[in-house]
C-alpha angles and dihedrals in degrees: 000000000000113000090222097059088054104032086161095093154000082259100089097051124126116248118251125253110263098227089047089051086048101056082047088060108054086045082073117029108092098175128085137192130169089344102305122104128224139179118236127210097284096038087061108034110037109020087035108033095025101232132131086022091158115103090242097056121163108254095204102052079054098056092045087055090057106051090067088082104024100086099178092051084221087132096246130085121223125208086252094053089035091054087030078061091047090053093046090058096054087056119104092245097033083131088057096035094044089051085048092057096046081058100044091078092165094054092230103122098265129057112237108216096260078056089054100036087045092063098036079057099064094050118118092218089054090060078046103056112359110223122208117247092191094064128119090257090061098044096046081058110037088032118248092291091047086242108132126117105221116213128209100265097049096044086064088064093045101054084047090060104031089062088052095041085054098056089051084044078056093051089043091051088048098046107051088168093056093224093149087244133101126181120249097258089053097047084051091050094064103028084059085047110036107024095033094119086064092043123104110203084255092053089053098047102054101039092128099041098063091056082064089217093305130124117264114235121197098259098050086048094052086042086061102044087049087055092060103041084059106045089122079054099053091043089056091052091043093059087040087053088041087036092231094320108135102195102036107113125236135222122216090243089049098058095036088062089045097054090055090098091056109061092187093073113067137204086256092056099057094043085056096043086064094042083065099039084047095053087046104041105013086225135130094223138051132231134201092253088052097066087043092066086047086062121351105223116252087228103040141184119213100228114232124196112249127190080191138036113170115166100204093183140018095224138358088251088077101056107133129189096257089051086054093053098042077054093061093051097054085046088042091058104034078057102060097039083054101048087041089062089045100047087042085054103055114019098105082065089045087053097051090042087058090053102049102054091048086061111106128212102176127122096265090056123082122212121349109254092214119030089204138338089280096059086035085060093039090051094053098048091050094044106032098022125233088302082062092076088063112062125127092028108120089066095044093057086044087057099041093071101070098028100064085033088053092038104051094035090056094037081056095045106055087036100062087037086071097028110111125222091254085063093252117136118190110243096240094050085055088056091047093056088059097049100046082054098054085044092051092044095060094083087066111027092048096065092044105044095051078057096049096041089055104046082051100056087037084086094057088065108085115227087002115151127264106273128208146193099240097045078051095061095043086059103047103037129204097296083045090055088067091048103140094013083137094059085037085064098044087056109038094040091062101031090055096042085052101048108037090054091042089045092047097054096028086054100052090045082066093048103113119234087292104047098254126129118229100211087248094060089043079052099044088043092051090054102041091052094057094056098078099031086049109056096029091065092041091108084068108040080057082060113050089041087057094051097044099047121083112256108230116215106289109031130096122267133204148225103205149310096313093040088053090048101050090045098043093055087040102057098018107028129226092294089065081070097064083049104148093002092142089045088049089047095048089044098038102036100054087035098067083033087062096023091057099036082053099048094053104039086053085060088050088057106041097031113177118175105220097174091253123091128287129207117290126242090043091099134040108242099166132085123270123179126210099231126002126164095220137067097206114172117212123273118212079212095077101079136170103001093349083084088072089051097093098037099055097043082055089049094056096060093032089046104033098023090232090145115172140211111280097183132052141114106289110224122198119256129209093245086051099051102039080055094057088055099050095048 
């Protein structure tokens, strides 16, 4: 099953192809016996996996990590344990399987009680807070002589409950007296120790305060802990309360009778829930985000604020004609107000491009009217005025509407035509949506751009009369308004083909560790991208501007695309064709930035669901957890489920709370140093 469709664990991933894990493999064993190779404890944990990479590492964390996969317990891991592993971790439990793994020391499917007490051992919570493996707990589960073999299934049930007896074993250890009662630092002490992998830094950081000074009972203490264990709960009754609505507050009265329906969550709970909000917020009410800084989600959204939320549809599987077409239109209009900002922003540049690449510097010219875009742009401030700068406009905004609707709707389209169901989309088909969008644009633009172009070099004729749009397109008719469409297309195909494949994975290089884009990296992708797709079609763009704009007595004129090609490098030569290439990249190049930022942030803030895609980056799909002791960046090496390792390893200490020592004095182990000998 497609990891897309499920994005809520590693559960769902592909398995890897056996001859790729392979060679993964053999990049990283570094032991060999009797020709076959193996990777011992440090191969696989900390050059593979990437874990206990300081120098003083602690050995024996290692070794336990390794054992996971090493089902012999021989010390070395062979390719069919390390791809046995690979296919553990694709599986629905893998959390729960892999734990069970680091327990069943012996490797022979349950874990004895000296299995289980060696592990809980090694725990850094367990030098913390020593928990004793005589009591009652153990011995419900082990049997009175602590002979007991534990099975998987059973061991599930086991780590569930061990991690809750603890936290009583803590109160009990705090409270000799057994009054039922333990003082606010204590309660903080434990709660830092034993509970750290359910604590926000917020949450942390105001333990005692929330007691407001008062002694913890037991039940106030389990009631806590339970809390926290159900966060993802709470969130769900506080949409079913909001009914979906992020950003409504709630009363306490409000979500109590909301959480009726749900028997796990008690009135203690909730009191407890707004004594930490309160601490937090100092507000009667609680929001969305706030139980989010409780505890953040695994699997977050970042929370955008929206002046809209309209939900057109309950499923994509509803999606009618008439919503898709309601969908056009939104796209239709967050496109043109878009492009409308982009084409505002930089059309003084776009003016003095324009003019730039009509000046001719052939032998039949006299002197050139600009020596470069700064004095072009000095010139038409001191003869036309600032308004100047702006001619031509009207049209271009008129223009900009269904192009960028056209554009991005047929970009989309093809795209999602070749997109797989695993979200993967081939390169080339990437490069043949954008250019299906700069071909389709052409019916529109060209019309509009021979206006435009000749509104913007009407100010260069002294004296000349005003000039206006509609007197432009009496003159040209309709046949005239696709003057140049040749050289239109040999400049928007490539352009397009070019920019759309740069600004999608520009874009998601930006993308910070959990796939959203912050407004400033939408703005630095746009821009980038039009760098490249800019200056290398700027040939064409001399061209069509050639063709489109009117010739004045004395200067050269043209037929079409090949006649303005062959005149202009004869009496120009080829540099006349990267004429006001700085002026197109400085207009180009910020004008998709802010057209595209725009464009998406618009569909942030008036966010209709419409069943179809939206634009990636806006949302948060990949895990986060909530505390992990490691920075581990990811390694293109861990294919198919290996990309869970990592993950997972992280999610037994940040859901069980098993942490282990991260520091320590490494020894050598046989296995390491016979390793070392044979390499």
């Amino acid at each position: 099953m497609p990891l897309k469709k499920a994005p809520s664990g590693p559960s769902f991933l592909k398995r890897a192809n056996t001859d790729k894990l392979r060679e993964v493999f053999l990049k990283y064993a570094s032991y060999q016996k009797n020709d076959e190779h193996f990777m011992t404890s440090e191969d696989f944990v900390r050059k593979f996996l990437g874990l206990f990479t300081d120098v003083a590492f602690n050995d024996e964390s290692v070794r336990l990590l390794a054992g996971i996969a090493d089902t012999s317990k021989d010390g070395l891991i062979s390719f069919s344990e390390f791809q046995a592993f690979e296919g553990l971790l694709c599986t629905p439990d893998a959390l729960y399987k892999t734990a069970f793994q680091l327990f069943d020391r012996q490797g022979n499917g349950t874990v004895s009680y000296a299995d289980f007490a060696d592990v809980v051992q090694k725990t850094e919570l367990h030098s913390k807070i020593p928990f004793s493996l005589d009591s009652p707990f153990i011995k419900r589960y082990f049997g009175e002589k602590k002979q007991r073999l534990i099975n998987y299934a059973e061991f599930t049930q086991l780590l569930h409950d061990f991690h809750e007896e603890y936290a009583m074993e803590a109160f009990r250890s705090k409270d000799p007296a057994g009054s039922g009662y333990i003082s606010p630092l204590d309660f903080q002490d434990i709660m830092v120790k034993v509970k750290r992998h359910l604590l926000t830094a917020d949450v942390k950081d105001n333990l005692v305060a929330v007691t407001e000074g008062h002694k913890v009972s037991f039940p106030y203490f389990m009631a806590f802990t339970s809390l926290l264990n159900n966060m993802e709960l709470i969130k769900r009754i506080y949409l079913h309360a909001t009914q979906g609505n992020r950003t409504e507050p709630v009363t306490k009265d409000e979500l109590l009778f909301a959480a009726q329906t749900m028997s796990q969550i008690t009135p203690l709970e909730i009191d407890i829930l707004f004594q930490l909000t309160g601490a937090l917020q100092q507000s009667g009410r609680i929001v969305y985000s706030d139980l989010s800084i409780i505890a953040p989600e695994h699997y977050t959204k970042h929370i955008t604020t929206r002046l809209a939320e309209i939900k057109a549809v309950e499923s994509p599987a509803d999606r009618s004609a008439f919503i898709q077409i309601l969908e056009s239109t939104y796209r239709f209009t967050l496109g043109s107000l878009a492009g409308a900002v982009g084409a505002t922003v930089v059309y003084p540049i776009d003016l003095v491009k324009t003019r730039m690449q009509n000046q001719r510097t052939g032998s039949f010219i006299g002197e050139v009217a600009y020596r470069n875009s700064w004095d072009c742009f000095k010139k038409v401030i001191r003869h036309e005025g600032v308004l100047g700068l702006y001619r031509g406009l009207l049209p271009q905004l008129m223009g900009v509407a269904p192009e960028k609707a056209i554009k991005l709707t047929v970009n989309d389209l093809v795209r999602d035509k070749f997109t797989d169901k695993q979200g993967v989309i081939p390169r080339w088909a990437e490069v043949l949506a954008g250019a299906c969008a700069g071909g389709s644009q052409v019916v529109f633009t060209n019309p509009l751009e021979i206006v435009k172009i000749r509104l913007q070099v009407a100010g260069e004729i002294a004296g000349g009369g005003k000039v206006r749009a509609l007197s432009v397109v009496r003159e040209l008719g309709l046949f005239g308004l696709y003057k140049g469409a040749r050289a239109c297309l040999l400049r928007d195909v490539p352009f397009s083909a070019i920019y759309f494949p740069t600004y999608a994975h520009t874009k998601a290089l930006f993308a910070d560790e959990d796939g959203y884009n912050h407004p400033l990296t939408l703005l630095a992708a746009g821009a980038i991208a039009g760098v490249p797709a800019a200056s290398l079609v700027t040939p064409a763009d001399v061209i069509k501007t050639r063709l489109q704009v009117v010739a004045r007595s004395g200067q050269t004129t043209y037929t079409g695309v090949w006649d303005a090609t062959k005149k202009i490098m004869a009496e120009e030569g080829p540099r006349a064709f990267w004429k006001g290439t700085a002026a197109r990249v400085f207009r180009s190049s910020p004008q998709f930035g802010v057209t595209l930022v725009t464009y998406e942030l618009l569909q942030r803030l008036f966010y209709v669901d419409f069943g179809g895609s939206h634009p990636t980056g806006s949302e948060v799909h990949k895990p986060k957890p909530i505390d992990t002791a490691s920075n581990v960046r990811i390694n293109p090496d861990h294919i198919g489920g290996y990309r869970a390792a990592v993950p997972l390893l992280n999610g037994i200490e940040s859901k069980f709370g098993l942490f282990l020592p991260r520091f320590g004095f490494s020894q050598q182990t046989p296995a390491s140093g016979a390793s070392k000998s044979s390499s």
